[in-house]
N, C-alpha and C positions, 0 to 999 in steps of 0.2 A: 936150314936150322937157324941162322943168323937173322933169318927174313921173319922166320916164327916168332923168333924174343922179340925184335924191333915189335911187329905187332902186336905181342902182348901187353910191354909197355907200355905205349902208345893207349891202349885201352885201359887200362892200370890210373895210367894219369889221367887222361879224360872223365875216368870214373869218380876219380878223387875230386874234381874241379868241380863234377855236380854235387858233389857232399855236401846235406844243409847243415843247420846249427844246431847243437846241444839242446833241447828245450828242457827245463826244469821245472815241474808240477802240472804238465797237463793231465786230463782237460782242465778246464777252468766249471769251479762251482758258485763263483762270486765276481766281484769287480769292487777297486777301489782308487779311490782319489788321491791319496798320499803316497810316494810326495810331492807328484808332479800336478798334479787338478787343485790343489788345495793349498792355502796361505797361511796355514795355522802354526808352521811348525819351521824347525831349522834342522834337523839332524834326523836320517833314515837309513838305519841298516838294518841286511837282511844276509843270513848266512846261509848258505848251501852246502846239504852232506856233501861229501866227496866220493861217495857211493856213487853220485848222481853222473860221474865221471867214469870212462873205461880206461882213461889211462891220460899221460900228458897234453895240455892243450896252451897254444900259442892265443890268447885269446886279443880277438883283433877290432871287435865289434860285440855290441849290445843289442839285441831286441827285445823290444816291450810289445803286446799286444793289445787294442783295444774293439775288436769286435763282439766281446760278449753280454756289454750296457749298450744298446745302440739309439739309448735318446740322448746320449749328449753329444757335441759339437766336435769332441777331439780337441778343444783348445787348450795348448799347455798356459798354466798359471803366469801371471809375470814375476820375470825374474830370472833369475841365475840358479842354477845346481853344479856343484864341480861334485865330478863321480873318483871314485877311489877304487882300490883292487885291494885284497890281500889275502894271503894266505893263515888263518887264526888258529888258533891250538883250540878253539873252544867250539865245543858242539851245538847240535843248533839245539835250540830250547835253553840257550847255557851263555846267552850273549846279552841280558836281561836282568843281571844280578849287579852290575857295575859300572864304570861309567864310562861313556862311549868309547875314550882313545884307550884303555884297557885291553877294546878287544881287537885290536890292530896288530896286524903281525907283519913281524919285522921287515916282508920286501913290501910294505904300503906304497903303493904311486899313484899319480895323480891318474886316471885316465883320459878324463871327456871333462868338458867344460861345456855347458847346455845353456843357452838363449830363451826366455819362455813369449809367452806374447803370439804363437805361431799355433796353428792347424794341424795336425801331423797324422798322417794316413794310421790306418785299424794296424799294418805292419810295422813298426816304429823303428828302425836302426840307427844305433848311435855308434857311429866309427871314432875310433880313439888308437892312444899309443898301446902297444902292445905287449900285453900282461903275459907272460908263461907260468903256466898255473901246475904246479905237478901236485896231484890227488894224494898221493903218497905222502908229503908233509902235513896234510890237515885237510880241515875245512875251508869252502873259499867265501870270503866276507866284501859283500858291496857297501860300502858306507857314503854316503852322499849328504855335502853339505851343502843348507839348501838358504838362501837370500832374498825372499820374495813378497811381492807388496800385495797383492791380488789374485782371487782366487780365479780359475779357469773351469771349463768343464768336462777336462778326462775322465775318465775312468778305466783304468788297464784290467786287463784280465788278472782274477788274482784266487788263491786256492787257501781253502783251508782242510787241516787232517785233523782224523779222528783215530790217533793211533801214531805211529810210526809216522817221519814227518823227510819229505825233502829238504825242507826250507822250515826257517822262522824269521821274524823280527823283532826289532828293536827301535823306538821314535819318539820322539816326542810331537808329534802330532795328533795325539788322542791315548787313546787307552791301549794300555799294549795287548799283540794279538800272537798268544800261543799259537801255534803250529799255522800260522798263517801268512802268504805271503806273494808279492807278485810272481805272476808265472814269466820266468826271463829265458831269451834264446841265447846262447853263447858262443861265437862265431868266430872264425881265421879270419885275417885280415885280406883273406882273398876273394871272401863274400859268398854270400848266399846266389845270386845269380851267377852262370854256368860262366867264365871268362871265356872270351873268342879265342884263348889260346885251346880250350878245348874241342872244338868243334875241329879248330885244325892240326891238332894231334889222333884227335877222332879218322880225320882224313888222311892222314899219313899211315896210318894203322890200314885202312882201307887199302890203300896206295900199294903197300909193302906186302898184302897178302894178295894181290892180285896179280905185284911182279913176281913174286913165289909160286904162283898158281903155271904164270906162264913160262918160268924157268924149268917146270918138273916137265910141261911138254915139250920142249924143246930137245 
C-alpha cells in the first residue's frame, strides 16, 4: 500500500511539471504592434477578467505570441519596457476612464525589465520575479512602461470581442481598443518545458510499482 501512494505521487508531480501556461483570449483574430513593434507611445495596459483564472497563481513568467502576422521579422522596437503586475478593483472595459496610475492596485511590482533591439522567436517568454496573483481579489492589470526610440516589426497575436470580453486595454499609442487585446500566456516560475526532475519522478513512480509488483509474488 505504501509502494501504491509513493507511485501515485510520483505521477501526481510529474504530471504537474508538464502543466502549461494560462493562455488568455485564444485563438487570435488579429495581431498588433503595441507596445513592443512600435515607437509611438510610452504607457500599455491591459486587464484580465479574473474569470480567466481557476483559482490562485504564483505567476513566474510571461508569454506573448507572434505567429499569427507572419510577414514580419519578430524584431522588438528599441528600447526598454519595465513590466508591472497588479491586482485592480476595476473591470475590464472600466480601466479607460482615468489616468493610468489610478488603476494600479495596491500589491503593484515591478516584474521584468525588457531590452528591445532583439529577434524573439513566434513563442516569446519573459521570466520575471514572481507575482501571486489570487482571482479572488480582482482583476489582474499588466501595465508597462515603455522608453523607446524606434519602431521594430512585431506583431503579437492579439484578440478582439464582440460581446463579453477577457481582456481590454488602455495606451496611449493610438486610439483606444475596447474589448481588445494581446493574447498573453501566464506561467509558474517552473516553466513551460517539462523540468528533468520530472522525467525522474516519472521514473521512481515506475521503479516503486514494479518493486510492488515483485513484493506481492514473493
Amino acid at each position: 500500500m505504501r509502494m501504491c501512494r509513493l507511485f501515485i505521487v510520483c505521477l501526481i508531480a510529474a504530471a504537474t511539471a508538464f502543466a502549461g501556461p494560462i493562455v488568455v483570449g485564444n485563438p487570435p483574430n488579429s495581431n498588433n504592434c503595441f507596445p513592443f513593434g512600435c515607437a509611438s507611445g510610452t504607457r500599455y495596459q491591459q486587464v484580465y477578467d479574473a474569470g480567466q483564472f481557476s483559482g490562485p497563481i504564483d505567476i513566474g513568467k510571461l508569454q506573448f505570441y507572434a505567429d499569427y502576422y507572419t510577414a514580419d521579422a519578430n524584431l522588438l522596437a528599441t528600447g526598454t519596457w519595465s513590466i508591472y503586475l497588479s491586482t485592480t478593483p476595476y473591470a475590464v472595459n472600466d480601466i479607460d476612464s482615468r489616468a493610468f496610475d489610478l488603476n494600479l492596485g495596491a500589491d503593484n511590482m515591478l516584474f521584468a525589465v525588457v531590452v528591445g533591439g532583439v529577434v524573439i522567436p513566434n513563442v516569446w517568454t519573459i521570466p520575471g520575479s514572481t507575482f501571486s496573483y489570487d482571482p479572488s481579489a480582482g482583476n489582474l492589470l499588466l501595465d508597462i512602461h515603455a522608453s523607446l526610440t524606434s519602431s521594430g516589426s512585431l506583431f503579437l497575436n492579439a484578440r478582439s470581442f464582440t460581446g463579453g470580453a477577457a481582456f481590454s486595454r488602455w495606451h496611449n499609442f493610438g486610439s483606444l481598443f475596447d474589448n481588445y487585446g494581446l493574447i498573453t500566456g501566464f506561467d509558474t516560475a517552473e516553466g513551460v518545458i517539462p523540468e528533468p526532475g520530472a522525467f525522474v519522478l516519472a521514473g521512481l513512480g515506475l521503479a516503486a510499482l514494479a518493486l510492488l509488483r515483485r513484493t506481492r509474488r514473493v
